[in-house]
PASEBA-1860 file (N, C-alpha, C; in nm, 3 decimals):
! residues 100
1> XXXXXXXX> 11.743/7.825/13.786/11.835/7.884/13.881/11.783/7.863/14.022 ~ 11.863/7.838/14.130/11.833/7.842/14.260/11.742/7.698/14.284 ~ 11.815/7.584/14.204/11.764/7.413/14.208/11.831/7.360/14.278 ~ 11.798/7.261/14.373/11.868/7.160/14.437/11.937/7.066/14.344 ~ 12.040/7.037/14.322/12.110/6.948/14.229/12.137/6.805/14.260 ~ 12.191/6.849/14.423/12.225/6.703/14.526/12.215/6.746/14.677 ~ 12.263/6.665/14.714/12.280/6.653/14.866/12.375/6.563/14.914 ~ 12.494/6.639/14.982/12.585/6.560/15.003/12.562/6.533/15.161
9> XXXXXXXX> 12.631/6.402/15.210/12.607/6.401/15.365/12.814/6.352/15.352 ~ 12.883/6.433/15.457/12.952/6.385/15.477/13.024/6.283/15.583 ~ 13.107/6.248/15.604/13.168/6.173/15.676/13.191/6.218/15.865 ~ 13.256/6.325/15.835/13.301/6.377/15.947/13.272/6.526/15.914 ~ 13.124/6.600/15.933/13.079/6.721/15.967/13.214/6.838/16.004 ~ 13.286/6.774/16.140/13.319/6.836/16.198/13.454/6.891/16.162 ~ 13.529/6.777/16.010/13.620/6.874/15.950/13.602/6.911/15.860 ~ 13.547/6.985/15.832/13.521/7.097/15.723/13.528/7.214/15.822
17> XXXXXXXX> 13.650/7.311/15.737/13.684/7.427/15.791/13.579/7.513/15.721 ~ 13.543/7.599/15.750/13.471/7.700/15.724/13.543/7.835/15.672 ~ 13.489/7.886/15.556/13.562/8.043/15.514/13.551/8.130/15.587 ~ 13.647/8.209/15.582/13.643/8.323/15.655/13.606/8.447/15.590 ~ 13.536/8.509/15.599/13.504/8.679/15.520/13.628/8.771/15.532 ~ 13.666/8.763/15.373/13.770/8.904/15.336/13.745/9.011/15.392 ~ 13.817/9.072/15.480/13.779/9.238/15.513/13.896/9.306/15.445 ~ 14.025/9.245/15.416/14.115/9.369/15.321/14.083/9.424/15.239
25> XXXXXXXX> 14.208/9.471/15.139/14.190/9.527/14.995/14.280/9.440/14.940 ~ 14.259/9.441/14.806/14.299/9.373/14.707/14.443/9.438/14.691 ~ 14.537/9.395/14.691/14.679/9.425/14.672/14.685/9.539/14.517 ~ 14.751/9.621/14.523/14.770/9.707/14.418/14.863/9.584/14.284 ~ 14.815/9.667/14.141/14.838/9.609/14.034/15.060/9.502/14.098 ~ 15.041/9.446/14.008/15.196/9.400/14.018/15.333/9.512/13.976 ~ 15.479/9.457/14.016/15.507/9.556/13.953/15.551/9.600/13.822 ~ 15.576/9.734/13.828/15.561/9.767/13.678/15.700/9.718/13.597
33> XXXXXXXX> 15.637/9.727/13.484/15.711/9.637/13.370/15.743/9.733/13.256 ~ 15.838/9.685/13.211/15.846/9.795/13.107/15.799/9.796/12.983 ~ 15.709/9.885/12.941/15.617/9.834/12.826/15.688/9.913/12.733 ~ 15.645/9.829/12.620/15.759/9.865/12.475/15.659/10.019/12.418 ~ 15.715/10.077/12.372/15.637/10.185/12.263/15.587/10.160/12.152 ~ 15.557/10.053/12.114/15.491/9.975/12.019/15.336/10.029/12.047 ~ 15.259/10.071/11.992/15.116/10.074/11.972/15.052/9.941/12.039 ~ 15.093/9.824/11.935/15.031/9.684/11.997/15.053/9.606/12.126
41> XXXXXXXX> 15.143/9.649/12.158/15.235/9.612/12.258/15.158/9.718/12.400 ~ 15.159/9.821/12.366/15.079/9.933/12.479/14.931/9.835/12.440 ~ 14.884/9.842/12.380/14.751/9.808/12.346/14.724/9.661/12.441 ~ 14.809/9.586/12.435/14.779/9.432/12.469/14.836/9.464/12.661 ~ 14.911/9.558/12.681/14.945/9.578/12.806/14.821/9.593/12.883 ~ 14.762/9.740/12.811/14.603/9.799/12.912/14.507/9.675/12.878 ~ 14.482/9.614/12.769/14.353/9.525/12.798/14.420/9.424/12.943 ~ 14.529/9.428/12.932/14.578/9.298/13.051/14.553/9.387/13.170
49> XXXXXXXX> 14.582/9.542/13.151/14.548/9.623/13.334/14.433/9.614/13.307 ~ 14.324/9.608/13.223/14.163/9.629/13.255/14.133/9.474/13.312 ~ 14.155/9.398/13.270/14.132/9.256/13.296/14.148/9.258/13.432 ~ 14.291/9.300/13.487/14.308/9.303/13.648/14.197/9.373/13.708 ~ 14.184/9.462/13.639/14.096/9.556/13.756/13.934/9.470/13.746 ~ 13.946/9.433/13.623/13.766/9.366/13.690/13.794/9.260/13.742 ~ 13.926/9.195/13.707/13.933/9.045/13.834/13.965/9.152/13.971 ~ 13.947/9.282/14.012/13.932/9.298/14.144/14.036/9.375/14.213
57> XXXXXXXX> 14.182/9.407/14.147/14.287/9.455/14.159/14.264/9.588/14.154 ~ 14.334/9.684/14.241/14.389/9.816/14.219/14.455/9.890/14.124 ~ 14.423/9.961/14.040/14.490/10.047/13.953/14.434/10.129/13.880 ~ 14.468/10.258/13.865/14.445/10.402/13.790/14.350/10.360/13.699 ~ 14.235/10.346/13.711/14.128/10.339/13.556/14.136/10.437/13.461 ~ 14.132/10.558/13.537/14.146/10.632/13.412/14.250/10.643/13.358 ~ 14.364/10.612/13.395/14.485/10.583/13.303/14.493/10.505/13.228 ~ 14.406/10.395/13.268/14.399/10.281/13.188/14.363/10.229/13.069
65> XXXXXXXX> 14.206/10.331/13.075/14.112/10.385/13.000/14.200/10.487/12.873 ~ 14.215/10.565/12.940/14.309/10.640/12.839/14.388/10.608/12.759 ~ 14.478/10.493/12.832/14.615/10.493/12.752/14.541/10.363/12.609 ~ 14.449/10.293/12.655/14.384/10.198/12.611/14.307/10.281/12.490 ~ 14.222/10.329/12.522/14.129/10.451/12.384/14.257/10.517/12.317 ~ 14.392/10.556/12.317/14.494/10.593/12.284/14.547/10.525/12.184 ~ 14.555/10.418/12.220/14.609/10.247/12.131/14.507/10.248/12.016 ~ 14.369/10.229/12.078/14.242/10.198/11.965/14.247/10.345/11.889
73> XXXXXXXX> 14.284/10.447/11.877/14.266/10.587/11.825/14.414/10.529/11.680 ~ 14.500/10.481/11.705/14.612/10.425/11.603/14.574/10.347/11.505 ~ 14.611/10.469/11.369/14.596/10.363/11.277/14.684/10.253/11.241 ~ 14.780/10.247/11.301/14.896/10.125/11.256/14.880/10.022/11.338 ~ 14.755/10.025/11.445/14.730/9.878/11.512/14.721/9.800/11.513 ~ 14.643/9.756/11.362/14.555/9.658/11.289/14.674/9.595/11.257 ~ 14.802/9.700/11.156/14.891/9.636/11.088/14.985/9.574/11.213 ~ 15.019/9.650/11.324/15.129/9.583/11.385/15.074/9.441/11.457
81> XXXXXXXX> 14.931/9.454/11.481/14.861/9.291/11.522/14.852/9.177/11.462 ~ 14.842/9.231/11.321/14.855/9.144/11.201/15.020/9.068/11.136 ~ 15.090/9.202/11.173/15.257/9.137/11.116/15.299/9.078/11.269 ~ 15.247/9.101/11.376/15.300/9.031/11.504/15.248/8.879/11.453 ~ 15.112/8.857/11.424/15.040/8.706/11.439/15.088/8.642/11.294 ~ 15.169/8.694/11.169/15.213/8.640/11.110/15.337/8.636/11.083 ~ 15.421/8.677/11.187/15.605/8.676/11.211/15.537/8.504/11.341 ~ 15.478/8.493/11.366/15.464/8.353/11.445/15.452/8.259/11.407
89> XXXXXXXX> 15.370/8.289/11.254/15.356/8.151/11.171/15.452/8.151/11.051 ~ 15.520/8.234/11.017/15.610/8.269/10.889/15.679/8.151/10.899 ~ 15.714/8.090/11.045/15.816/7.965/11.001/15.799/7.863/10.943 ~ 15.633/7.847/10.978/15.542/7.689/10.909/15.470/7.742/10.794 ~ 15.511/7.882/10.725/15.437/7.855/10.557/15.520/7.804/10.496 ~ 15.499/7.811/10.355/15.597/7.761/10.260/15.660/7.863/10.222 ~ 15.791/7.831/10.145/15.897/7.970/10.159/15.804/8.049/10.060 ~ 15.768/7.962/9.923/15.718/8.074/9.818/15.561/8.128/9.855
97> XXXX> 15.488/8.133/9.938/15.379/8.201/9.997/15.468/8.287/10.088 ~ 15.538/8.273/10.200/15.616/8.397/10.247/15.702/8.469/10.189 ~ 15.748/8.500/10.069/15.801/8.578/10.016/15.701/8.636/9.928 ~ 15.552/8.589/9.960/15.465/8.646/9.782/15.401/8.773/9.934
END
């Protein structure tokens, strides 16, 4: 860590713009959407608000947290994750494996 790799020399120094330092805030979450009452469906919503918030975004953690430990507290999660990821492939089995 912290190796010289290369050294570039460029052409014209003098265009390369330089960054500027962020002083805002990060815009609050997007807007809201209407999330289904589905267990899996709430469930796959908050991991997507936690994701925002560590990419840096604004929004209620502890709601997030909550509604998220809420989802994982359901026992019908497993099943509705499982009949969601196999209503996607039901079209490419064979008929007599999807009806067994």
């Amino acid at each position: 860590a912290g190796e010289l790799i290369a050294r570039l020399e460029l052409d014209d120094p003098s265009a390369v713009r330089k960054a500027e330092l962020f002083h805002g805030s990060f815009p609050i979450l997007g807007p809201p959407t209407a999330i289904s009452g589905k267990v899996h469906q709430r469930c796959a919503a908050s991991l997507n608000a936690a994701c925002m918030i560590l990419a840096g975004y604004e929004h209620n953690i502890d709601e997030v947290i909550q509604n998220l430990l809420n989802c994982l507290d359901s026992p019908e999660l497993p099943f509705l994750q499982w009949q969601e990821c196999l209503s996607v492939l039901a079209t490419r089995l064979p008929k007599d494996l999807r009806n067994e």
